[in-house]
SEDO-269694 format. One record per residue: residue in three letters; x, y, z of N, C-alpha, C in turn; residue number from 1. Coordinates in steps of 0.05 Angstrom, whole numbers, padded with zeros to 5 digits. Layout:
N
SITE  type     nxx     nyy     nzz    caxx    cayy    cazz     cxx     cyy     czz  seq
SITE   Ala       X       Y       Z       X       Y       Z       X       Y       Z  NUM
...
This chain:
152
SITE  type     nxx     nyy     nzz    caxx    cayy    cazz     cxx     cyy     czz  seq
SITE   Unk   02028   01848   02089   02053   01862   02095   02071   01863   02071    1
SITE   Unk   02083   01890   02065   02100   01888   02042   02127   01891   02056    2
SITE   Unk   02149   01885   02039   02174   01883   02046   02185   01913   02049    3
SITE   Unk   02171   01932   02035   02178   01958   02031   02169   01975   02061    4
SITE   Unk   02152   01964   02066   02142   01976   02101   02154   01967   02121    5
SITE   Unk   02177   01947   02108   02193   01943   02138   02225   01954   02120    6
SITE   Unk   02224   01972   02100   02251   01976   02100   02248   02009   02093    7
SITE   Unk   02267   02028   02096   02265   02055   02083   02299   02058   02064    8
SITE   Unk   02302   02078   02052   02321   02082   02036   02351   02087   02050    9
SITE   Unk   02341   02097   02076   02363   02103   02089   02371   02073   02104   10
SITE   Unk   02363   02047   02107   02370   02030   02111   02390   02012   02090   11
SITE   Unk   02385   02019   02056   02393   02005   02037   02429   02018   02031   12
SITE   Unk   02447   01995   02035   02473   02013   02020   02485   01992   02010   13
SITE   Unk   02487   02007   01982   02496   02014   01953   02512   02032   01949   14
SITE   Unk   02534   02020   01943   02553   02000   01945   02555   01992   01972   15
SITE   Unk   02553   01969   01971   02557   01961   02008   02591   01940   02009   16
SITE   Unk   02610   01952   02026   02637   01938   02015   02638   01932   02052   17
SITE   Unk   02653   01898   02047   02647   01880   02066   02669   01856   02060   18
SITE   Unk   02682   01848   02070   02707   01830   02066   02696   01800   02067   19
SITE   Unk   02675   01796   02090   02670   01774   02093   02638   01775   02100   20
SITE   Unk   02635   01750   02106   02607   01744   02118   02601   01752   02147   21
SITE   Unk   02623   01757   02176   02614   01773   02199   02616   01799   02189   22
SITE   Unk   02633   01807   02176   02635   01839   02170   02605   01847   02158   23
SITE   Unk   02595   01824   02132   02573   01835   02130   02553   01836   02143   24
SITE   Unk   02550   01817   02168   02518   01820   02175   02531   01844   02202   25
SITE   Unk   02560   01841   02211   02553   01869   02239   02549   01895   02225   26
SITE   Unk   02562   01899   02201   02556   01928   02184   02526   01931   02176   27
SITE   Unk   02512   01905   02166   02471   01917   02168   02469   01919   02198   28
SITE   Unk   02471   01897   02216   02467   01905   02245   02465   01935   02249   29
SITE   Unk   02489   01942   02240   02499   01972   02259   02484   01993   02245   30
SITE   Unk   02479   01988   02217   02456   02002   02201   02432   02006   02201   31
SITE   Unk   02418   01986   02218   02400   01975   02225   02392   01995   02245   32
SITE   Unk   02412   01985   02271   02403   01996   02288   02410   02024   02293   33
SITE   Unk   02426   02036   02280   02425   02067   02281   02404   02081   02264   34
SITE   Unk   02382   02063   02246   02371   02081   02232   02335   02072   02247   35
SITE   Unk   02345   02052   02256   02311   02042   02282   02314   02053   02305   36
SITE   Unk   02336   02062   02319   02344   02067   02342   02346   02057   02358   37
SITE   Unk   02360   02033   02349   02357   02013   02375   02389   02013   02391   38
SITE   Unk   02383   02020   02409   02406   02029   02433   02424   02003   02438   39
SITE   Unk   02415   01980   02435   02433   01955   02441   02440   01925   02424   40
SITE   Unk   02451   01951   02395   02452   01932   02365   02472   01910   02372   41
SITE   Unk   02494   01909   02403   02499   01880   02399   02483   01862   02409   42
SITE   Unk   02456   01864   02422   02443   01845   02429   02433   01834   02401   43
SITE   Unk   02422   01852   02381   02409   01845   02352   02431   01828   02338   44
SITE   Unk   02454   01833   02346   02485   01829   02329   02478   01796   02334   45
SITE   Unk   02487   01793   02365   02477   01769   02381   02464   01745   02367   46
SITE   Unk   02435   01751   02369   02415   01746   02362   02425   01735   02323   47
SITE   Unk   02428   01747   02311   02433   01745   02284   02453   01719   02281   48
SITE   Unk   02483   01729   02297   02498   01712   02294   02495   01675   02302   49
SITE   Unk   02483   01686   02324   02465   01655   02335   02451   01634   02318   50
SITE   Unk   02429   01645   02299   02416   01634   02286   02430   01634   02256   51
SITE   Unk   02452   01651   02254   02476   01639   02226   02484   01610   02234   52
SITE   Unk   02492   01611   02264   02512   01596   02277   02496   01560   02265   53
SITE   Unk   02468   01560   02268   02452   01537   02262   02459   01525   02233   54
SITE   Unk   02451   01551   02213   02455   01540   02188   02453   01555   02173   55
SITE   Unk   02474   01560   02151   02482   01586   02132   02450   01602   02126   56
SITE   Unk   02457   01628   02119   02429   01640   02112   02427   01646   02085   57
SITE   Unk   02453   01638   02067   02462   01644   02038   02441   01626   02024   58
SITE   Unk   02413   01635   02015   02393   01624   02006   02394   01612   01973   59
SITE   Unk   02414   01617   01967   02427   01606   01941   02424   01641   01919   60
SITE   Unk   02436   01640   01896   02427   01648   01876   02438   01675   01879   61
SITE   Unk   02463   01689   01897   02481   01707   01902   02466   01719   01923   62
SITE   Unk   02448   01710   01935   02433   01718   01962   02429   01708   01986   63
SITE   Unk   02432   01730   02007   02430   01720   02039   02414   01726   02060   64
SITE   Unk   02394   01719   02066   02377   01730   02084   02390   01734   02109   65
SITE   Unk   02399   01727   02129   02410   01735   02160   02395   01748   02168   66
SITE   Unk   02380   01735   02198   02355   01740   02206   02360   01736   02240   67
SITE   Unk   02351   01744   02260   02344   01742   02282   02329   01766   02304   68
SITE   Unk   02314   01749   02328   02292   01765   02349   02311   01771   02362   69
SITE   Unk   02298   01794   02372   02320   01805   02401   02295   01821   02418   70
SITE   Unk   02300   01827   02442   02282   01838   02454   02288   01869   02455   71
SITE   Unk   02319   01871   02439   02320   01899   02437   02316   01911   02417   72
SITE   Unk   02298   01908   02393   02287   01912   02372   02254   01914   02381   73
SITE   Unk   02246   01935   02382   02214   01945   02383   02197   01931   02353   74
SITE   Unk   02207   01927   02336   02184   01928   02308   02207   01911   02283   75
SITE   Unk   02185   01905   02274   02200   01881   02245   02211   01897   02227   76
SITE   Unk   02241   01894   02224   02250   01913   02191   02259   01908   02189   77
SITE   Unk   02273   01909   02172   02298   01907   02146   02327   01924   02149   78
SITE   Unk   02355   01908   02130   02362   01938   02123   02382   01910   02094   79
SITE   Unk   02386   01929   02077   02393   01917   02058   02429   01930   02053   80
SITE   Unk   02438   01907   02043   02471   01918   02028   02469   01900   01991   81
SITE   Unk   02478   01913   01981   02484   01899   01953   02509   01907   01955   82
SITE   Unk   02532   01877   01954   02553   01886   01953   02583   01894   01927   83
SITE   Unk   02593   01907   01939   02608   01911   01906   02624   01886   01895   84
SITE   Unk   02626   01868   01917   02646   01836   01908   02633   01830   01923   85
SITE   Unk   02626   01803   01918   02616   01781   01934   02628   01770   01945   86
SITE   Unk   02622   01763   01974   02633   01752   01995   02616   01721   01998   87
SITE   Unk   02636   01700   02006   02629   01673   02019   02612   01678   02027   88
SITE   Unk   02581   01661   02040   02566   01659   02063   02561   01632   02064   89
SITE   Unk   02577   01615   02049   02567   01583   02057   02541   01576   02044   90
SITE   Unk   02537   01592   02023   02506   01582   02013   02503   01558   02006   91
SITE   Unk   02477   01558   02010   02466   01522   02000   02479   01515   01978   92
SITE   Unk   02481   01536   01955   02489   01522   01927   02517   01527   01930   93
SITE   Unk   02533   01537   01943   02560   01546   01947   02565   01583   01930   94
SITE   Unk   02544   01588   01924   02559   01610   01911   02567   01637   01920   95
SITE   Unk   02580   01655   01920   02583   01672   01937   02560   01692   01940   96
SITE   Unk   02552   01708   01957   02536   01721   01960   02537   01757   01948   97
SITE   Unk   02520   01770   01938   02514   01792   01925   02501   01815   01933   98
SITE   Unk   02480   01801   01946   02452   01815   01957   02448   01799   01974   99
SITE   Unk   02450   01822   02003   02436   01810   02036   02411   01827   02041  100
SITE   Unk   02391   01814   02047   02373   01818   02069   02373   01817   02097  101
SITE   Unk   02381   01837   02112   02373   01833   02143   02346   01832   02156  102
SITE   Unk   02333   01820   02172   02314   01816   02174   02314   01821   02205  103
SITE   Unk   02300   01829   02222   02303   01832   02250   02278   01845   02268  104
SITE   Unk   02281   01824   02287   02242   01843   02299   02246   01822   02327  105
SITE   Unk   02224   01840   02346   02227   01818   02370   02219   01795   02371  106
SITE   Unk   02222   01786   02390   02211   01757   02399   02176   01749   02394  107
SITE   Unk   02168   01776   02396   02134   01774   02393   02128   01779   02364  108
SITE   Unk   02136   01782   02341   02136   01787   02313   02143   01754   02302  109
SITE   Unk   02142   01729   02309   02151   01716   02300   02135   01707   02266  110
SITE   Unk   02109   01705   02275   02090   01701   02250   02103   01721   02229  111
SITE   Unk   02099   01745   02233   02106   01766   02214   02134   01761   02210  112
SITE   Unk   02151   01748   02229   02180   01739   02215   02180   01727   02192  113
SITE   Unk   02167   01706   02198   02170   01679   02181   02150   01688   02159  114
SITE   Unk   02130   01705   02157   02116   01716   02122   02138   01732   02106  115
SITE   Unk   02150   01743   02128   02179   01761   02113   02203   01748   02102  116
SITE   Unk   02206   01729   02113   02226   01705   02103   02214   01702   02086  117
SITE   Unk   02193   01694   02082   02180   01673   02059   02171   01692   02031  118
SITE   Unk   02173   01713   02039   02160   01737   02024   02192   01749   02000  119
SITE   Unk   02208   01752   02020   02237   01755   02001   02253   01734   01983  120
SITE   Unk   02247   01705   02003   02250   01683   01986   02240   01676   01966  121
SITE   Unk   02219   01684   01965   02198   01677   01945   02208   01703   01917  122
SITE   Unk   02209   01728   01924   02210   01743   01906   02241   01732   01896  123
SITE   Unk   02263   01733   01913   02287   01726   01894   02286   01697   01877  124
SITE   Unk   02269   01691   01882   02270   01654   01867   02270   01670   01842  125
SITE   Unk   02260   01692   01834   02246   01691   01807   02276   01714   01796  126
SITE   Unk   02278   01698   01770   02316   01708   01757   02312   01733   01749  127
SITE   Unk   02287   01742   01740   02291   01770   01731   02280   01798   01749  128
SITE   Unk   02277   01784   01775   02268   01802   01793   02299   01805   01809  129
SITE   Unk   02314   01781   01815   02334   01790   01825   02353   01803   01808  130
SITE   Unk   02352   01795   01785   02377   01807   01765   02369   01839   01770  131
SITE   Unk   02345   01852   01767   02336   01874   01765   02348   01885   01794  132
SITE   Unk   02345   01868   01813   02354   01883   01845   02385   01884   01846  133
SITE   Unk   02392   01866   01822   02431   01866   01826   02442   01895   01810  134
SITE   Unk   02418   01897   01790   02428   01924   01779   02430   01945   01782  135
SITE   Unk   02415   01952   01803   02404   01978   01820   02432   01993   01824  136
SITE   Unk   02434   02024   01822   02466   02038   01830   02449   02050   01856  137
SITE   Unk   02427   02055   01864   02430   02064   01891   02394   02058   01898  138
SITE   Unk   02401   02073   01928   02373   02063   01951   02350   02068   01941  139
SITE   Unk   02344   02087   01929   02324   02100   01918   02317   02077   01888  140
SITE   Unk   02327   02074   01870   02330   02047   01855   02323   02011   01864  141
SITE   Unk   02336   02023   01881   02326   01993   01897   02300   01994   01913  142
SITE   Unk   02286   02015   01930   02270   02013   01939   02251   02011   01912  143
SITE   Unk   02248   02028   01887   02227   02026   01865   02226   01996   01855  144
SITE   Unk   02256   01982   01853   02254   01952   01850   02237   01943   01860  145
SITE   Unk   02241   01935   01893   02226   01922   01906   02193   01928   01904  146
SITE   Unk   02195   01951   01903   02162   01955   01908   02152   01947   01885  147
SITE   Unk   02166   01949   01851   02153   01939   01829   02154   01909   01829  148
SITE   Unk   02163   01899   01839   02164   01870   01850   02150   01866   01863  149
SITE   Unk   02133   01873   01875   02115   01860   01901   02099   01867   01891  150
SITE   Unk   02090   01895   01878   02064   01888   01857   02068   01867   01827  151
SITE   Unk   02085   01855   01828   02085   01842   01804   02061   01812   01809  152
């Protein structure tokens, strides 16, 4: 599974402007689900905020994954914001956050959750793959990032 098959361009926004850490994950929510069609993005909203509620998703290094199942989500995807100021999310290392990943799929996708977690984590560990995704001015940029990244 590539990260690029669970996201399209019309999910990515660049500039993505967001005050805080709820503002940012209901604005991918709402992005999310207007571009999957899912008819009941506060259940996804729900779901997301629940599993923030456990333990920050700010994975260090100006990045945030925010992730949760819902049963009103048909299929595993994405939707991405790079924001123009970084907002708090409580990250592990404290730093403010830059670049979110939404992550979202039902209850029955869990395996394929957790390779997708591990799959974006893994690519931002590395400094010149994320520096390259902080540079991006728009979706189409960012989607060529990612994908030259996953063949890297």
């Amino acid at each position: 599974m590539l990260l690029t098959d669970l996201l399209s361009p019309s999910r990515v926004r660049i500039p993505f402007k967001a005050e805080d850490k709820e503002a940012v994950i209901r604005q991918l929510v709402e992005l999310f689900a207007a571009d999957a069609g899912v008819a009941r993005a506060d259940d996804v909203l729900r779901a997301v905020q629940e599993r923030e509620a456990v333990l920050s998703t700010g994975v260090g290094n100006g990045v945030a994954i925010p992730h949760g199942k819902s049963p009103a989500v048909a299929e595993l995807g994405m939707a991405v914001g790079l924001l123009e100021s970084p907002v708090d999310f409580e990250a592990l290392d404290g730093q403010p956050v830059r670049l979110v990943f939404l992550l979202v799929g039902p209850e029955t996708a869990a395996g394929a959750h957790i390779k997708a977690l591990s799959r974006i984590s893994r690519l931002v560990r590395h400094p010149e793959i994320r520096e390259r995704l902080f540079a991006v001015r728009d979706a189409g940029e960012f989607m060529a990032a990612l994908e030259e990244a996953e063949g890297a």
